[in-house]
N, C-alpha and C positions, 0 to 999 in steps of 0.2 A: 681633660685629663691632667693628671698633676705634673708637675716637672720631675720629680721624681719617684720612685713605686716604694719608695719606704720610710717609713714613720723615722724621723731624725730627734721626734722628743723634743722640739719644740714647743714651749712650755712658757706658762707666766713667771712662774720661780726661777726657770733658768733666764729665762731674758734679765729679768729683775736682779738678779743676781748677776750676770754679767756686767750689766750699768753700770751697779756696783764698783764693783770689784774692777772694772775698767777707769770708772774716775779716781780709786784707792790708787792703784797704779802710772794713774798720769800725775798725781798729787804726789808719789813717791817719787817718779820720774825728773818733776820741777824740784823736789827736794833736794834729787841731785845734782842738778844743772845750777842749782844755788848754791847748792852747801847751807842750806837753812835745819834747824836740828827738830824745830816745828813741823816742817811738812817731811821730814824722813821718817818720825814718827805718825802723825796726820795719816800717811798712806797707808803703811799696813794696818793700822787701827778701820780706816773706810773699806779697806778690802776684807779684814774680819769681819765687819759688817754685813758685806755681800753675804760673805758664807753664811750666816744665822739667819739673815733674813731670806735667804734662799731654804734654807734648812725648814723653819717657820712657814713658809709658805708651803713646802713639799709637803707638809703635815698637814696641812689645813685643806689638801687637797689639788691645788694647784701646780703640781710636779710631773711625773708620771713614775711608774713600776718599771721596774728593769724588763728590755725584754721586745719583741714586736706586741704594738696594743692594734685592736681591730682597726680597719677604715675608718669607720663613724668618730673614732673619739683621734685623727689624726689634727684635727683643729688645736692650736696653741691655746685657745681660750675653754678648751674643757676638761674640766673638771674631774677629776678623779674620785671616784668614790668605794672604792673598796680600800681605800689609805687606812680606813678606820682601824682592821683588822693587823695593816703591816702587810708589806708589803715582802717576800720570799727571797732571802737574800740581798735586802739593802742594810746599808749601812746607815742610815737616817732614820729607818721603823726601827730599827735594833738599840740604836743610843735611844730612841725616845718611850722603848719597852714595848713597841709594837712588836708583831710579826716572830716572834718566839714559838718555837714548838708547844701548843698544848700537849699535854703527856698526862697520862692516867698518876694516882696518887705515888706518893715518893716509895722507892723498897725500902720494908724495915731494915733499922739498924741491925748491924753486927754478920754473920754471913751470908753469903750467896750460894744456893745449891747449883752445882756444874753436873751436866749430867755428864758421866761415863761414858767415855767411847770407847769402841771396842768391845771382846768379849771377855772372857777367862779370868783369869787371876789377876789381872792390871788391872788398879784402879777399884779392886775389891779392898784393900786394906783399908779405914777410914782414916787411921792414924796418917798414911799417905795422901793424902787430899790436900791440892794444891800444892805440893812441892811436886818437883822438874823429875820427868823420867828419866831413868839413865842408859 
C-alpha cells in the first residue's frame, strides 16, 4: 500500500523543474553572499529556465492535468496523454493554444435577436429593443 492515498502529481516536469529552479536559486543565493553581479543575474535566468523547461516538458506529456488522475497513472514516470487536446483549465494548455473551448461557427456580425420576456405590451415596440426599462 502506498504511504499516502493521494495522487500529489509527482511528475518528470515537475521534478525537473524543481532541480531547476532550486540550483537558479542557490546560484542567486551565492550571488548574494558575494555580492557578485554575475551570479545575481545567473540565478534568476537558471530559474526561468526551470519554468520553460518544465513548461516544455508538461507539453510533451510528461506533467500531469489538474485535478485527482486514476491509480494506475499515480507513477512519476507516466506519461500523460490526453495533453494533446489541452488540458481543462490549465494555464500551460491555454498559453500553448491547447485546451480552448471548441464552439460551433462565430455569430454573424451586427445584431443579436433577444427574445422577449414577459407578455403584453413590453418589449413589443422594436424601436425599444435593447434600451433599459423603466
Amino acid at each position: 500500500m502506498s504511504a499516502h492515498p493521494y495522487d500529489h502529481g509527482h511528475t518528470v516536469a515537475g521534478w525537473t523543474g524543481f532541480a531547476i529552479a532550486g540550483v537558479g536559486t542557490a546560484v542567486l543565493g551565492l550571488g548574494v553572499c558575494t555580492v557578485s553581479g554575475p551570479l545575481l543575474v545567473g540565478g534568476p535566468v537558471i530559474a526561468l529556465a526551470g519554468l520553460l523547461v518544465t513548461w516544455v516538458l508538461h507539453l510533451a506529456g510528461w506533467g500531469k492535468p489538474s485535478g485527482p488522475r486514476p491509480r494506475e497513472q499515480w507513477g512519476w514516470r507516466v506519461r500523460d496523454l490526453t495533453v494533446r487536446q489541452g488540458h481543462t483549465g490549465c494555464l500551460g494548455c491555454r498559453l500553448a493554444g491547447r485546451g480552448r473551448a471548441r464552439r460551433g461557427p462565430a455569430p454573424a456580425a451586427g445584431r443579436v435577436p433577444v427574445p422577449v420576456r414577459g407578455s403584453g405590451a413590453e418589449g413589443a415596440d422594436p424601436a425599444r429593443a435593447g434600451q433599459p426599462r423603466s
